[in-house]
N, CA, C and O atoms as a printed pandas DataFrame, in Angstrom:
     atom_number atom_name residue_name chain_id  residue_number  x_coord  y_coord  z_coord
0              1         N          UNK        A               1   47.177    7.819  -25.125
1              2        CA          UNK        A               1   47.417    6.702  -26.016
2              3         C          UNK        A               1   46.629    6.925  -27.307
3              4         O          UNK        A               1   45.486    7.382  -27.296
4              5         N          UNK        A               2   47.178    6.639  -28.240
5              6        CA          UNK        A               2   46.660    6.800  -29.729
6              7         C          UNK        A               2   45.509    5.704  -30.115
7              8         O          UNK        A               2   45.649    4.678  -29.450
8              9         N          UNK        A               3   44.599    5.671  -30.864
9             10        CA          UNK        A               3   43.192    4.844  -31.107
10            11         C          UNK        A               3   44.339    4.223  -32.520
11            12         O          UNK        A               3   45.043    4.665  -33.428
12            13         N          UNK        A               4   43.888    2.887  -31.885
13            14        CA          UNK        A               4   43.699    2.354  -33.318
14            15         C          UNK        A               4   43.017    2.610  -34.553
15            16         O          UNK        A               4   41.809    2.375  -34.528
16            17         N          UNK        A               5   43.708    3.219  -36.086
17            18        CA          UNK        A               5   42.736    3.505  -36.657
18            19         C          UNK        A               5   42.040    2.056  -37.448
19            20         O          UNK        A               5   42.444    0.900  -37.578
20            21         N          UNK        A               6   40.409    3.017  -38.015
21            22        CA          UNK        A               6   39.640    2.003  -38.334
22            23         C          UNK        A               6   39.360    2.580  -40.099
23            24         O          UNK        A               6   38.445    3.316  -40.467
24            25         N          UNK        A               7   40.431    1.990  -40.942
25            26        CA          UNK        A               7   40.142    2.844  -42.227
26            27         C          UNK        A               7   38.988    2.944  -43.218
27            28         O          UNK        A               7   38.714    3.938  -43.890
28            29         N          UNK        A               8   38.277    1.635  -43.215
29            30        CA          UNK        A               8   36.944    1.215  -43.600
30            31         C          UNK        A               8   36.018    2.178  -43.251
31            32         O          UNK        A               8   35.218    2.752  -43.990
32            33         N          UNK        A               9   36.267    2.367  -41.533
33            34        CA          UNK        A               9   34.697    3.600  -41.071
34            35         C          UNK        A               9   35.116    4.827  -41.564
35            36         O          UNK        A               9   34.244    5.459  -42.161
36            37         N          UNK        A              10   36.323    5.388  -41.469
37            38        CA          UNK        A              10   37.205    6.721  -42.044
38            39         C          UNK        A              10   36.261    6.885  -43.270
39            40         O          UNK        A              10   35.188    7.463  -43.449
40            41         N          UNK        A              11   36.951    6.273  -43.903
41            42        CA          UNK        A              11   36.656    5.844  -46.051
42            43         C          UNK        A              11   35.054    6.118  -46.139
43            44         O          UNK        A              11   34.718    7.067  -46.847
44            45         N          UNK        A              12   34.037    5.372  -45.483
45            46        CA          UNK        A              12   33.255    5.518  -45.328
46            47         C          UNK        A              12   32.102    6.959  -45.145
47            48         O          UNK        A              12   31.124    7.526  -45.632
48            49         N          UNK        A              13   33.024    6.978  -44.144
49            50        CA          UNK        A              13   32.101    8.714  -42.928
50            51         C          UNK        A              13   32.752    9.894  -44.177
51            52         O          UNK        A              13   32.127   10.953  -44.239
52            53         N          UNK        A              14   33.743    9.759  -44.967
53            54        CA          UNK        A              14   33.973   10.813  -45.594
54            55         C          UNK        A              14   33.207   10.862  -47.229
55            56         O          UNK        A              14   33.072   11.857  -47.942
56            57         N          UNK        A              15   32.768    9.395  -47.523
57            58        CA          UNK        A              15   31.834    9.305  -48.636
58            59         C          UNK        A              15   30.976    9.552  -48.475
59            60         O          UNK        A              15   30.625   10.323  -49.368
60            61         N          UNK        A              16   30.069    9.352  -47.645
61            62        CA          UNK        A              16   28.963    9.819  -46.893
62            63         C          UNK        A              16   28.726   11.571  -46.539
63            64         O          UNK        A              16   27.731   12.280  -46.689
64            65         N          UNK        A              17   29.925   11.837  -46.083
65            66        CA          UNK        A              17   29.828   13.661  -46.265
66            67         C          UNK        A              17   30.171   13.980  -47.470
67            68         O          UNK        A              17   29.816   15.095  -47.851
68            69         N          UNK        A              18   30.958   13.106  -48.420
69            70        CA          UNK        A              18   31.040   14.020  -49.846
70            71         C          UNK        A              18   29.647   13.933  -50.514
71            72         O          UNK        A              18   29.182   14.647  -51.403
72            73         N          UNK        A              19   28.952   12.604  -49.694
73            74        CA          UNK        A              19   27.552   12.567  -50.785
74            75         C          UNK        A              19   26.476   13.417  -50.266
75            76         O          UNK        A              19   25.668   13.866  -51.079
76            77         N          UNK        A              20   26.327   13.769  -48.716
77            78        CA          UNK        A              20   25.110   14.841  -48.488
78            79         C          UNK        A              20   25.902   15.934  -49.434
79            80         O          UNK        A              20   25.330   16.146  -50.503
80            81         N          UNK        A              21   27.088   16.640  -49.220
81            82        CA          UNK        A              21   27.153   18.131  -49.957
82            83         C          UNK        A              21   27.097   17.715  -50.986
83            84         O          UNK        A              21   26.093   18.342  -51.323
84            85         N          UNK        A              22   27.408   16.990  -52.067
85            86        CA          UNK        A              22   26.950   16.795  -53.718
86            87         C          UNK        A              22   25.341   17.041  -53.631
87            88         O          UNK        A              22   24.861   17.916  -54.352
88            89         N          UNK        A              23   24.554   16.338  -52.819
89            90        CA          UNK        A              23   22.858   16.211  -52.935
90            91         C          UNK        A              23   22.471   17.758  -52.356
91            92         O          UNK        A              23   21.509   18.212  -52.976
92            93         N          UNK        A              24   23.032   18.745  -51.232
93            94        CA          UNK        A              24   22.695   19.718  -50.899
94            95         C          UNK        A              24   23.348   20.754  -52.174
95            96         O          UNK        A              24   22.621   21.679  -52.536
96            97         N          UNK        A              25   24.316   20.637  -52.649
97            98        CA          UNK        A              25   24.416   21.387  -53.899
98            99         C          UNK        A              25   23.620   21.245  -55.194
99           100         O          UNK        A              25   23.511   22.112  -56.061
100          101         N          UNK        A              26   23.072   20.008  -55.200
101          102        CA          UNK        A              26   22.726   19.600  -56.264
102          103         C          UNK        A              26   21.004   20.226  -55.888
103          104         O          UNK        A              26   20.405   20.651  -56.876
104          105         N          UNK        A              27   20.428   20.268  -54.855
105          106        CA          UNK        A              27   18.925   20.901  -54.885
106          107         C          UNK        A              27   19.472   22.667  -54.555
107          108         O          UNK        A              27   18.730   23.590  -54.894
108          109         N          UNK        A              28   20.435   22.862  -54.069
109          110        CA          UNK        A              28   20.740   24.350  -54.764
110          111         C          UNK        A              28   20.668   25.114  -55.913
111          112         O          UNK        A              28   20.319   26.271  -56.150
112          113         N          UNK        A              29   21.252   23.815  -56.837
113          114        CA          UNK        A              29   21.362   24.315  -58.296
114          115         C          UNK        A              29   19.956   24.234  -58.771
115          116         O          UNK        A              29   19.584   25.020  -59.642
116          117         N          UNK        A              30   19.073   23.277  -58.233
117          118        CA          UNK        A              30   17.754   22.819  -58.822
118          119         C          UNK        A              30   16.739   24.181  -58.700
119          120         O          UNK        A              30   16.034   24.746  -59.536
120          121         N          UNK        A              31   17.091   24.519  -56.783
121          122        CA          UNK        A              31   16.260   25.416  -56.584
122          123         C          UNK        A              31   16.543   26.723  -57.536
123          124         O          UNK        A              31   15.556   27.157  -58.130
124          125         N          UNK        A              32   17.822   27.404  -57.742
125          126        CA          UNK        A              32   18.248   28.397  -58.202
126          127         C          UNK        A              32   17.892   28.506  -59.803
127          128         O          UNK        A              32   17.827   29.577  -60.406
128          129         N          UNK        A              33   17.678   27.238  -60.374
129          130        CA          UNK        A              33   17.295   27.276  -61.788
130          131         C          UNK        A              33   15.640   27.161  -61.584
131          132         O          UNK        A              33   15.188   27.419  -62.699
132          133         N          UNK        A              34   14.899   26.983  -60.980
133          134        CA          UNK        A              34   13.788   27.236  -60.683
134          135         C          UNK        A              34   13.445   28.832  -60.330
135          136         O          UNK        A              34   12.304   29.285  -60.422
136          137         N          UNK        A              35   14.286   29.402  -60.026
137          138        CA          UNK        A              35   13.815   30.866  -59.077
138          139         C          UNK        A              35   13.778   31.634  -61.170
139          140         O          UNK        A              35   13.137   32.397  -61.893
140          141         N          UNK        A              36   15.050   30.631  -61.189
141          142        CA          UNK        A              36   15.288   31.688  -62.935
142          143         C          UNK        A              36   14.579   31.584  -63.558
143          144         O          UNK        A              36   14.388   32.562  -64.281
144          145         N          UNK        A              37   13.655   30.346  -63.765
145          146        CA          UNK        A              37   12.246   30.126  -64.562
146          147         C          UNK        A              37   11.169   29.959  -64.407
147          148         O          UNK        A              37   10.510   29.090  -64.979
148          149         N          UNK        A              38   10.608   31.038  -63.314
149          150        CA          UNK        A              38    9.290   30.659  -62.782
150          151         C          UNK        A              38    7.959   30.440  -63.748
151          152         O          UNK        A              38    6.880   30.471  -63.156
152          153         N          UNK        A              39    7.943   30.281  -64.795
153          154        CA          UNK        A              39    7.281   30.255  -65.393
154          155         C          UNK        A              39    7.220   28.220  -65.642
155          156         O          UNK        A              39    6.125   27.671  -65.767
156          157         N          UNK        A              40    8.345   27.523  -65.667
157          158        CA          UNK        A              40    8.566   26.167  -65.686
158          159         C          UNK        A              40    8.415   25.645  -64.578
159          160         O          UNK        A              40    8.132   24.447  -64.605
160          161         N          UNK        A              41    8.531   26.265  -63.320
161          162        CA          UNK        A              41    8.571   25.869  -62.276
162          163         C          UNK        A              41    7.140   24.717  -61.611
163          164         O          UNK        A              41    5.987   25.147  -61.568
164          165         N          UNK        A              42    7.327   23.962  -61.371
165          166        CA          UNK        A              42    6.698   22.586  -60.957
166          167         C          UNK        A              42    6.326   21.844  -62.067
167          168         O          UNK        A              42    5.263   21.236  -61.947
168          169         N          UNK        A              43    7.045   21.712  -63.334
169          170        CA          UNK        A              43    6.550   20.644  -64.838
170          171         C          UNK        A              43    6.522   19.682  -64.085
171          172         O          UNK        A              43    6.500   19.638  -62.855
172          173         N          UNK        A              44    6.522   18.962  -64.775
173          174        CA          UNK        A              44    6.294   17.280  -64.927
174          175         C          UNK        A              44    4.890   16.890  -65.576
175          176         O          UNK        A              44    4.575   16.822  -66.764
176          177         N          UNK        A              45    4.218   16.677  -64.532
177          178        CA          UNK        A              45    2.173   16.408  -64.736
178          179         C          UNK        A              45    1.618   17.548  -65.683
179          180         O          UNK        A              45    0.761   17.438  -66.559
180          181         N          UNK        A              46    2.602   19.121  -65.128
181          182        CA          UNK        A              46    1.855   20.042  -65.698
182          183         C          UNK        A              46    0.593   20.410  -65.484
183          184         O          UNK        A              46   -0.072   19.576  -64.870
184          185         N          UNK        A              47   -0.054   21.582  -65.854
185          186        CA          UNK        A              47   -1.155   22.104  -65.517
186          187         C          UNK        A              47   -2.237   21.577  -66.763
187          188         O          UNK        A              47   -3.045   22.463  -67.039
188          189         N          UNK        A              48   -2.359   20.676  -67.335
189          190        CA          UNK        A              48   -3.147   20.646  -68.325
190          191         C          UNK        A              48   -4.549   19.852  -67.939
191          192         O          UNK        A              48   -4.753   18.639  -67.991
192          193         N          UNK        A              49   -5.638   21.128  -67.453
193          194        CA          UNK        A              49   -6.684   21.313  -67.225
194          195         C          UNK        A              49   -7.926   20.337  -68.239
195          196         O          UNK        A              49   -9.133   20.484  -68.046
C-alpha cells in the first residue's frame, strides 16, 4: 500500500539538504581561499602586538 504523502515534511527535508551542501560548499570555498593566502589567513583581530 502506498504512504500518504506529506508535502510540507518533503519541501522541508529537501531545504534543509540544499542548505547543509550550500554551508559545506561555502567553508570549502572559505577553506580553499585560505590555503591560497596563507599569509591572510586568520585576519580579523589580527596579530597586532
Amino acid at each position: 500500500m502506498a504512504r500518504k504523502p506529506n508535502y510540507q515534511f518533503e519541501r522541508m527535508e529537501r531545504d534543509r539538504q540544499k542548505a547543509v551542501k550550500a554551508a559545506q560548499k561555502a567553508a570549502a570555498k572559505a577553506s580553499e581561499k585560505a590555503a591560497q593566502n596563507p599569509d591572510n589567513a586568520g585576519n580579523g583581530e589580527g596579530s597586532a602586538s
